[in-house]
N, C-alpha and C positions, 0 to 999 in steps of 0.2 A: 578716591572713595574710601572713608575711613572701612566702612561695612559690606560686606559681600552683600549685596540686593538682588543681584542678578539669578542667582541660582541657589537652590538649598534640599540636599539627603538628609531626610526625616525619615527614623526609622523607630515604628513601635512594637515593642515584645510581650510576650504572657501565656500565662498556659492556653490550649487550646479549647474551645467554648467559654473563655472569660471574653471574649468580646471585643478580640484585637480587630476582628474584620468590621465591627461596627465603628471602631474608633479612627480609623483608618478612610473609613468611608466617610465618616463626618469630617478627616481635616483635606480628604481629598475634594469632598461639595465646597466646602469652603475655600479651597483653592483656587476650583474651575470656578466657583462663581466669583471670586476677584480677578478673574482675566487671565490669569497664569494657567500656563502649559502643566502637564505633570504625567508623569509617567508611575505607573505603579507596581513591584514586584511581589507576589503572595509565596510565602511560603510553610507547609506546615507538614507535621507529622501525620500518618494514616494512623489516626488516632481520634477515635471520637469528643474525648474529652479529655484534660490535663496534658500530652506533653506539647513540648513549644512549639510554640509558631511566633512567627514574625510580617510587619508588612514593611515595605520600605516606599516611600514615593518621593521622587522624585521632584523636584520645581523647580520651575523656570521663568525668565521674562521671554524664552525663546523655545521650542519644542523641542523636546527628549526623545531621542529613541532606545532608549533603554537604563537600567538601575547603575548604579555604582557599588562598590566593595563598600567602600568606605560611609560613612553619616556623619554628619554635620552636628545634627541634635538628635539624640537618643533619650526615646519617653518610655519608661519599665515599670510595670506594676508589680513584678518578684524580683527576688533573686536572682533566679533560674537568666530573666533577660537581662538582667545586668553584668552577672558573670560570662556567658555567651559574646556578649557585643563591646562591652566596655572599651575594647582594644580599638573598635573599630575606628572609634568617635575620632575624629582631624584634630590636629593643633588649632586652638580660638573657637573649637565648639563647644557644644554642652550633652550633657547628661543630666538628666533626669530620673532619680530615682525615689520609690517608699523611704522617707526617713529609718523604719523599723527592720528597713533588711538593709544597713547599712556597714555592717560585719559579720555577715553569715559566712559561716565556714565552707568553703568549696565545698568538704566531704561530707554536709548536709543539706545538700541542694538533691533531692532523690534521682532528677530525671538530664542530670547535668553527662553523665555516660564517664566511663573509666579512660578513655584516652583523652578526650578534652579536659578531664579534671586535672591529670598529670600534665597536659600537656603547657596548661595556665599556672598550675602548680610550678614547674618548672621554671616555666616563664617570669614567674614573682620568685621567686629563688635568685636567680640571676641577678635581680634590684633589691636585694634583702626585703623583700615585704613579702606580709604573712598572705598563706596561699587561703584569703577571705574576701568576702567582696571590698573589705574596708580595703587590702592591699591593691586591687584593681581601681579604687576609686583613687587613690595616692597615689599607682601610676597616672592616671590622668592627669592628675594638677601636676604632675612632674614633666609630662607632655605639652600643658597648655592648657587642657580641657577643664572647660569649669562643670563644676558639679553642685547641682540644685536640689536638697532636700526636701522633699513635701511630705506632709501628715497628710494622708489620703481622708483619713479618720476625721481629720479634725474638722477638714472641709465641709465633709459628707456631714459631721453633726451639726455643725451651724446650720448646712442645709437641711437637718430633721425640726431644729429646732425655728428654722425661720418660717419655714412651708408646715408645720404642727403637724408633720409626718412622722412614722414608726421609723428610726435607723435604718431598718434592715429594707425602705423603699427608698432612700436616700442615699443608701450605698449602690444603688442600680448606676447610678449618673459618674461612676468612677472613670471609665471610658472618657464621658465627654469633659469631665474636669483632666482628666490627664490630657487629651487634645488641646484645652482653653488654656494651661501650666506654658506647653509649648508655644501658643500662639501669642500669650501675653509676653514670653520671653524674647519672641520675634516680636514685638507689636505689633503686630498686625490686629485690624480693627476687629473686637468681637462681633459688631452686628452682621460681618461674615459668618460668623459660626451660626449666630441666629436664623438666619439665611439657610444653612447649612441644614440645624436641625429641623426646619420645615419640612427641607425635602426629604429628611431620615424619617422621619414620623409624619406623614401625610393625613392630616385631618385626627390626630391625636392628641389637641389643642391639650391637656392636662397633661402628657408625658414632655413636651414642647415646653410648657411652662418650665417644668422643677429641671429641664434642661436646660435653658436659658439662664434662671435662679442662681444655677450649678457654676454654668460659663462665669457671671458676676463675682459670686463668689472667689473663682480661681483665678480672675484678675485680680479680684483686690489681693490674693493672700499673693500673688508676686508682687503688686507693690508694693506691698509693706516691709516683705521680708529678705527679697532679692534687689541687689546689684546689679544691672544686665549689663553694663557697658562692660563688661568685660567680654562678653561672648558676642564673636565676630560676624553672626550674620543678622540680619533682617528680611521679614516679608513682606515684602512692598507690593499691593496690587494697581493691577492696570485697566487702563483704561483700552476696553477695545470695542469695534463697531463687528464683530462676524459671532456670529452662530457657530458655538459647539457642542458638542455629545459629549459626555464622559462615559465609555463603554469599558466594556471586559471584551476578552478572545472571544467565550463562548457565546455570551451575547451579539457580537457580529455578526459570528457563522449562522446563529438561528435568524437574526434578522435577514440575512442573506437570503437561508431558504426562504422566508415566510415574502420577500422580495420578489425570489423564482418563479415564485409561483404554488411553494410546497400544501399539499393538501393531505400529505398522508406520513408519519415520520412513526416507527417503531425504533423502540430501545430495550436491550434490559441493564439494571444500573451496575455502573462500574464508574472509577473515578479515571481520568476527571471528564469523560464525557456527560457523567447524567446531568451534570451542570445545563447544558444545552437543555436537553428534553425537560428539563424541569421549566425553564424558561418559557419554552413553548408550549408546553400547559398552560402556565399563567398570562399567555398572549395568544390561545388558541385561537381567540374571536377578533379579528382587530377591523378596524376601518381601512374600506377601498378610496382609491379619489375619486371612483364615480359616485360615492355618497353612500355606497350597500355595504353591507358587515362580510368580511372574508372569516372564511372558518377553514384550520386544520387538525385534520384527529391524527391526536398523538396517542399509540400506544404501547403500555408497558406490559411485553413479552415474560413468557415464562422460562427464556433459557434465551443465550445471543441464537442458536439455529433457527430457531422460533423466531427469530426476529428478524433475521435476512430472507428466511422464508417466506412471511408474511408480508412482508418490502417486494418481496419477489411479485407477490401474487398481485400486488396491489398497482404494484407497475404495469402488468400484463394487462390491468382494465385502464389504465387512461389517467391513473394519475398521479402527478406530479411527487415522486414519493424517495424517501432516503433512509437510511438508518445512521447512528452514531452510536462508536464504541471505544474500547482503548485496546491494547497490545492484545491481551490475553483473551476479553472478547470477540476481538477480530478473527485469534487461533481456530476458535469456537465456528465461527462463521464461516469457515471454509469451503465447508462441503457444498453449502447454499452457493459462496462463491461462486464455484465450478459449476452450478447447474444456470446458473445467474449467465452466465458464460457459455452456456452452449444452446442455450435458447435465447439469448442476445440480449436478455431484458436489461431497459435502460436504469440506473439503480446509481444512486448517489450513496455512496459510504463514507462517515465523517470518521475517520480514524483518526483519535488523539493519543499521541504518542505518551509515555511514562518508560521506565525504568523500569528493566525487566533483567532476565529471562524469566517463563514465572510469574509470581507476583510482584516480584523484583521492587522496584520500589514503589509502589502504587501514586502517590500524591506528592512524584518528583519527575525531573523531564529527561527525555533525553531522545534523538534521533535514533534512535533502533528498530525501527519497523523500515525502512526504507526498501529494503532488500526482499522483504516478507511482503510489502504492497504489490510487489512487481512481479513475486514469483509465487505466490500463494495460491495452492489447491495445483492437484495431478492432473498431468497433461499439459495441452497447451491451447488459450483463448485469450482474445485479446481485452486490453482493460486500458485506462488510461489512469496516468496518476499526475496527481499536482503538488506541488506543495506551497501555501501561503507564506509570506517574507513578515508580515506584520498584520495588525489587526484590518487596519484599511485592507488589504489584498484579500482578507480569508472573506469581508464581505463579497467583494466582488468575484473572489476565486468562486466560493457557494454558485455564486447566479452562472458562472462558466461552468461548473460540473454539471449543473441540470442539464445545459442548454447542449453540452458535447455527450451526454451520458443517453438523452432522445435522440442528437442529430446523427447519432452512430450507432446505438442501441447496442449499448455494452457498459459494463459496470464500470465507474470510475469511484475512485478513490481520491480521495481529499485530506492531505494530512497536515493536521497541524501539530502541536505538542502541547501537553502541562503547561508550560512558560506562557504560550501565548494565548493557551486558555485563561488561565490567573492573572495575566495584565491587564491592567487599566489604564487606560489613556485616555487624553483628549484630545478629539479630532474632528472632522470639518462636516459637518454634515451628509449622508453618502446623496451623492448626484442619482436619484432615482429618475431618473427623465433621460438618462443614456441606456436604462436598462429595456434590451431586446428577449422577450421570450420564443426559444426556439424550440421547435415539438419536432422536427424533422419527417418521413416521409410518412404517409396514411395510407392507406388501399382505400380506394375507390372505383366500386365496380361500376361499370357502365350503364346507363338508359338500358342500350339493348340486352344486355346478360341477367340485369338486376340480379347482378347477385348468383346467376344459377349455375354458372361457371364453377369449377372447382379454383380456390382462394390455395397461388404457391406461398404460404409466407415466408417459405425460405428462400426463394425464388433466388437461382445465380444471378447476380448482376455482375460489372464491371466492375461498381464502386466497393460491390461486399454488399452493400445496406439491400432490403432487401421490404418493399411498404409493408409496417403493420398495421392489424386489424384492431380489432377490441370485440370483447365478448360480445355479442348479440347482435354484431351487425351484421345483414345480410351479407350471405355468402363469404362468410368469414369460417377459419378453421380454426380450432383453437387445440391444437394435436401437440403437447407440451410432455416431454419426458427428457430422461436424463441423458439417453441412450443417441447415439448418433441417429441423425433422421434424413428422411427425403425431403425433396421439398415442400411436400406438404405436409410434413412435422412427423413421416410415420417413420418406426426405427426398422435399421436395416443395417446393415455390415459390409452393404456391396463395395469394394474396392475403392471402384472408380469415384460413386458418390461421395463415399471419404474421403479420397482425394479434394474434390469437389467444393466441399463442405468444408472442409479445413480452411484450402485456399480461400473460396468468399470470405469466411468469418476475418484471417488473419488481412487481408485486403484490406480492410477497414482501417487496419493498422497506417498501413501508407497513404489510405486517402486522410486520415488523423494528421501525420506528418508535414501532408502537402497543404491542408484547409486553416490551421491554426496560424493565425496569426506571428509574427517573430516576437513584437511586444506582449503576447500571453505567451509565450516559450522561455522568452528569460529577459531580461534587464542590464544595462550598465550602468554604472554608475561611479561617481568619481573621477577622476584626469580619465575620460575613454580611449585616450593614444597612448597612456603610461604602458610600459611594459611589464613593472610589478602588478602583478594580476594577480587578485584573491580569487573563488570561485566559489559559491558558497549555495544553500539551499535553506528553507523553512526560519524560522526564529532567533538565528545568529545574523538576520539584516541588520537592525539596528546596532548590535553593537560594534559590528565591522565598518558601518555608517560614521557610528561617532571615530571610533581607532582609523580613518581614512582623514577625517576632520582634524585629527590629533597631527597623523605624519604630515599633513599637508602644511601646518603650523611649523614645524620643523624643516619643511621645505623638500620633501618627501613627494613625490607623486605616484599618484597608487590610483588603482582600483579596482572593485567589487563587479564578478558577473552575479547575476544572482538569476538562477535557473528555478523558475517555476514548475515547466513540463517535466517530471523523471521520465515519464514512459507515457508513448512510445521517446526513447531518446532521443533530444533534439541535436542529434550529431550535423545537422548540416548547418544550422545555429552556432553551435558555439565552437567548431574545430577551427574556422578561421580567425577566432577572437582570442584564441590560444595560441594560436604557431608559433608566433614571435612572445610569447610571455616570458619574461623573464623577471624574479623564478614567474612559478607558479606554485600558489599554494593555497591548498582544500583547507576549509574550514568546516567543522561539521561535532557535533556533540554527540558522539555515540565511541567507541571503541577503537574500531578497524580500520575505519574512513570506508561508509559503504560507497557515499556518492565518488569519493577519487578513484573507487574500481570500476565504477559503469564508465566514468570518463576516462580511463587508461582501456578497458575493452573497448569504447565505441568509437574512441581515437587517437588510441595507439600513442598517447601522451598521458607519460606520468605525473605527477605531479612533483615538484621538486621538495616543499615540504608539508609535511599536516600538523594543524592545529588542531590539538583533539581537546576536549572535556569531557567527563563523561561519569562526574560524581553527583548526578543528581538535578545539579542545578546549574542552570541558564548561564551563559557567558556576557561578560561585562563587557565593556568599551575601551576600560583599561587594561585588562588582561588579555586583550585582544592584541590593542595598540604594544602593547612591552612585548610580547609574543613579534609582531611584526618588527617592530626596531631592532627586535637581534635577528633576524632574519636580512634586514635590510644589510644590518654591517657586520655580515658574513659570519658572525658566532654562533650562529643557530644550528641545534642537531635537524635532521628531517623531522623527524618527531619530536612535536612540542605536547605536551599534555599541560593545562593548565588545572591545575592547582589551588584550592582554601582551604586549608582545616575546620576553621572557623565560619565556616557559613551554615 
């Protein structure tokens, strides 16, 4: 095969609010709707408008589970993305950039930062070329990389002057003429993109047009003016017979709830959860399959306490209710926490992880709440915590948090991160026809008492769990405070019922441990008799997936446990699946390796080494895989930090 067809890293850049995420979105519809798989990574500045952001997606004739370092074809509308990325672009790829920023000077790029400018500075130092964009585009031709001038200008005014529009309406279609630049350099067929921008503009038949117009345009000006045999890949679409979704993280998880069952979801915004509740606003009304309109009210709180509190209350009546936050709003939520926890209310919390301490890095990812799900708020109640491995999981993980957060009546936590909220993928339709909703125990008083009986709702059982009521039903107590209680909710300090009461609530814990299934507790995957064991948790599955697929090729056998349950800890799960590993080695994006200290506390096995990350952003498959091959042939320190400057 002269041409790489099978696979292709597309990666487009521009300040933030010029419309990378719309441009991104129209060549990933036009992907999914030629058949091809694709993976999508977002990433951008906590910046409302102007600094960079970048999307990268992924393609495939075969499914992706995660981004790559490196791009294939790089599409830039400034500077700023061309000096950034230029390095990244492969031997026999391309670049695409503005003809007019085709020698800007490093140290007139504003938002380009003082270490990276030295750092490329340098780097073109080394090759005698001047530290300009010209000298990064002259490393690439000296790499391999072809490099493609466009007049963005010139396109957009044919397009004012074809369509007898004003410039400055013809300059909107920049985006999708830089999408059309790359797709005509792939050939890949436009009426994809037309395709494409249907579903981008729904029933906006006049913006639709001068999009299309746009498309036309920026195939003819590659025809006429480029060469492509030189740049090594193609996009080839396929022909396939199945049904798929092209979704985001947070899109899942809300679908998940609105799946559960959820009827009640408060938030107050923080990134990158509000992503979710925004969603479910604009889906609050949606269709049942018995034919009737499902409705949930989402509301936006005036502080996160306000909003765990209100989740609180709203659970205590009967329905199906969650909130979503990130690091810092969850800090906020504590207190509710604890009260959430010692009145037992069933409470789904979507924690989406970011870069902290702090405000730390707001709209970057990383595993740092792990420790904080598990141990959050004074004293001691029990909680469950999950973590989803990929977008498919966090759907169906949502509908297991409701379902274990009623049948136990205690708060669980759900965490996903930045990474897997910001990915886009395609994937198979979710199987709603397996999904079970579980409410767990009710009180119901007898014929004979109706009701006139005094209602224990804390009533000691063996199990912990303990039927609740709901407001207004007969012979119900609804005696809710913060303070230790009797069994009929009243506070008290007596000893023995403290005792009492501790033990029920924490019970729950063990009947938790004994009820869950071992496939919702964690997963194998890969050779499952290898003794190189990875161990891993949350949004580093896919890459350890692909880096497992890499060593295997090499003749390497490996594999990935991937623990869903943190807590309670599934130590009777996974200490047998460890004894014999050798090594064994935590993979986890955060700092410390929180999850390789629950696993060395809960069984007394260390890990032999960690692969940590922990700048921001998501781990690749290649940075995974290189991290494990020096592990495999014994040059690897215990600590591996993986490393980009340039991302």
């Amino acid at each position: 095969m002269s041409k790489q067809q099978q696979e292709l890293a597309w990666r487009v850049g521009g300040p933030q609010g010029s419309g990378v995420d719309t441009a991104a979105g129209i060549f990933s519809r036009a992907c999914a709707i030629g058949g091809l798989h694709l993976y999508g990574r977002r990433e951008y500045y906590s910046n409302i408008k102007g600094r960079h952001s970048y999307y990268d997606v992924r393609v495939a004739h075969y499914p992706v589970t995660c981004h790559r370092e490196t791009a294939d074809l790089l599409t830039t509308f400034e500077a700023e993305s061309l000096a950034r990325h230029a390095i990244a672009v492969v031997h026999g790829g391309g670049i695409v950039y503005n003809a007019s920023h085709a020698d800007t000077p490093l140290n007139r790029i504003p938002f380009l930062g003082e270490r990276l400018r030295n750092d490329l500075s340098a780097y073109l130092e080394e090759r005698d070329l001047p530290p300009t964009t010209g000298g990064l585009l002259e490393d690439a031709r000296r790499r391999g990389v072809q490099t493609y001038a466009v007049s963005y200008d010139e396109i957009t005014s044919a397009l004012a002057k074809k369509l007898e529009v004003p410039k400055a309406i013809a300059d909107r279609t920049l985006n999708t003429i830089a999408v059309a630049i790359s797709c005509a350099l792939l050939d890949y067929p436009s009426d994809y993109l037309a395709k494409a921008l249907e579903k981008t503009f729904p029933g906006r038949a006049k913006i639709i047009d001068m999009n299309v117009q746009a498309v036309e345009l920026a195939y003819e000006f590659v025809h006429e003016r480029f060469d492509t045999h030189d740049l090594d890949f193609r996009l080839v679409p396929m022909d396939i017979n199945e049904h798929r979704l092209l979704i985001n993280g947070h899109q899942a998880v809300a679908l998940g709830k609105l799946a559960a069952g959820l009827t009640f979801q408060t938030y107050y915004p923080i990134s990158p959860a509000t992503d979710e509740s925004v969603f479910l606003e604009a889906h609050a009304n949606f269709p049942l399959r018995n034919g009737k309109d499902g409705l949930a009210v989402i509301v936006q709180t005036e502080d996160e306490l306000s909003a765990i509190a209100m989740a609180s209350g709203a659970a205590l009546t009967g329905a199906r209710t969650a909130t979503a936050t990130s690091g810092p709003g969850f800090s906020l939520m504590v207190e509710g926490l604890g009260w959430a926890g010692i009145n037992e209310v069933p409470l789904v919390i979507t924690l989406y992880q970011r870069g902290g301490p702090s405000t730390g890095l707001p709209t970057r990812s990383e595993q740092g709440d792990l420790m904080l799900a598990i141990h959050a708020g004074h004293g001691e109640f029990p909680r469950i915590v999950l973590a989803s491995g990929d977008i498919v999981e966090a759907f169906y993980d949502t509908i297991h948090a409701f379902n274990y957060a009623e049948r136990y009546q205690m708060p669980v936590i759900h965490l996903v991160d930045k990474a897997m909220a910001s990915t886009t993928q395609t994937v198979r339709p979710f199987d709603t026809e397996t999904i079970r909703i579980e409410r767990g125990e009710f009180y119901t008083p007898t014929t004979e008492d109706n009701g006139r009986k005094h209602y224990p709702r804390f009533a000691i059982t063996e199990s912990g769990i303990s039927p609740r009521a709901f407001p207004g039903q007969p012979g119900g107590i609804h005696w809710l405070t913060g303070g230790e209680h009797t069994v009929y909710g009243r506070v008290t300090e007596d000893p023995v019922i403290r005792e009492q009461m501790m033990e029920k609530r924490m019970r729950k814990l063990e009947l938790v441990a004994r009820e869950i299934p071992q496939e919702e507790k964690l997963k194998v995957y890969g050779d499952v008799d290898a003794a190189f064991t990875i161990v891993s948790w949350g949004s580093n599955k896919g890459s350890i997936l692909e880096a497992l697929d890499r060593l295997k090729a090499d003749g390497i056998s490996a594999r990935l446990v991937q623990v869903h349950l943190l807590w309670p800890f599934p130590t009777e799960a996974i200490a047998p699946l460890i004894e014999d590993a050798s090594p064994l080695v935590a993979v986890e994006s955060n700092y410390s390796g929180q999850f390789a200290e629950l696993l060395r506390a809960h069984t007394g096995r260390a890990s032999d080494h960690l692969i940590l990350k922990y700048n921001g952003r998501p781990m690749s498959g290649q940075e995974v895989y290189w991290a494990l091959k020096t592990i495999h042939e014994g040059t690897a320190e215990r600590r591996i930090v993986l490393r980009n400057p340039y991302e």
